[in-house]
Structures are given as structure tokens and as C-alpha cells.
C-alpha positions as CSV (number, residue, x, y, z in Angstrom):
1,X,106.7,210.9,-99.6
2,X,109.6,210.4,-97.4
3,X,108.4,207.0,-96.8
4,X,107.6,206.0,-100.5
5,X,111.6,206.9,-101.6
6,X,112.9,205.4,-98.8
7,X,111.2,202.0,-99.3
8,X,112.4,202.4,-103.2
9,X,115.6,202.6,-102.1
10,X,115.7,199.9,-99.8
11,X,113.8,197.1,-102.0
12,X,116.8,198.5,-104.6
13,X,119.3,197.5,-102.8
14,X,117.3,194.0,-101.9
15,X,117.3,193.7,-105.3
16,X,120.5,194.5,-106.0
17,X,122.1,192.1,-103.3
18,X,120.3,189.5,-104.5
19,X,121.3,190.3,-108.1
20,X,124.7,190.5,-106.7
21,X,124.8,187.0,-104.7
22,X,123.6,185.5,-107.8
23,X,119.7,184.7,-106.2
24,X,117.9,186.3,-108.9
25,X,119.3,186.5,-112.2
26,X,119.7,189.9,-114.4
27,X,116.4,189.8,-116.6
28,X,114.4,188.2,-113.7
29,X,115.3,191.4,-111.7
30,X,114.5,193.0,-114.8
31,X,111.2,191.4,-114.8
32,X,110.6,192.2,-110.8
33,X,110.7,195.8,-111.4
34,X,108.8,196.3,-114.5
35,X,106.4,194.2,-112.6
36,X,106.6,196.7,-110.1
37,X,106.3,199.9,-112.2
38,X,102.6,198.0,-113.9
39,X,101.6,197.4,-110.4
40,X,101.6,200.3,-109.1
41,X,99.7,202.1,-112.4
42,X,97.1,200.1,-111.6
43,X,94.0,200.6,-109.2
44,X,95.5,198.6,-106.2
45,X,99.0,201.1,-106.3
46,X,97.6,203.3,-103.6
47,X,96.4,200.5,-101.3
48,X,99.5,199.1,-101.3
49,X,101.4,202.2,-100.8
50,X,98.6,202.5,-97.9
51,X,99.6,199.4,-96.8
52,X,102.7,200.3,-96.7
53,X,102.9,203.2,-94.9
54,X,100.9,201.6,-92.2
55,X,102.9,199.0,-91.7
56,X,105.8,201.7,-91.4
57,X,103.4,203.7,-89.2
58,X,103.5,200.6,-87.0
59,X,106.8,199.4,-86.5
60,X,108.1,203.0,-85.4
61,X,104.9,203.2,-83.2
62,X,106.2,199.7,-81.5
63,X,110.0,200.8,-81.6
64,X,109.1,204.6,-79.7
């Protein structure tokens, strides 16, 4: 659970950084999220959640 808000928040600020640099426009980051939400309703939301939190699994394996 831990893992899951704290990658929420950091592809929010992403996306608001790039929003804010002017990369990606308003409705596309619009877009990008609602994509998001629909992805993960759908059958392949917990494998890339598993994914996810094995690739976080990982990295602090490799940084200990």
C-alpha cells in the first residue's frame, strides 16, 4: 500500500512538472490520467501494480 501511494504521488508530480514546463499540455495530462484510472480497472491493473512493486522490491534490494 505504501508503495502504490507513493508511486501516485511521484508520477503526480512527473506529471505535473511536465504540465508545468509546458511538455505536455493541460487536456493531454488530462487524457494521461484517465488513461490511467481505465488501465488499472482492467485485468492487467494488478500485474502492473505487481510489476511495480518488484521493480521497487529491486532497486532497494540493490541500494541495501
Amino acid at each position: 500500500m505504501a508503495v502504490t501511494v507513493s508511486l501516485a504521488v511521484l508520477f503526480g508530480i512527473i506529471t505535473a512538472v511536465l504540465y508545468r514546463s509546458r511538455a505536455v499540455g493541460f487536456w493531454p495530462a488530462v487524457a494521461l490520467v484517465l488513461f490511467g484510472f481505465t488501465l488499472s480497472s482492467t485485468g492487467v491493473g494488478p500485474a502492473i501494480n505487481q510489476l511495480l512493486t518488484n521493480l521497487v522490491t529491486a532497486l532497494s534490494n540493490a541500494a541495501s
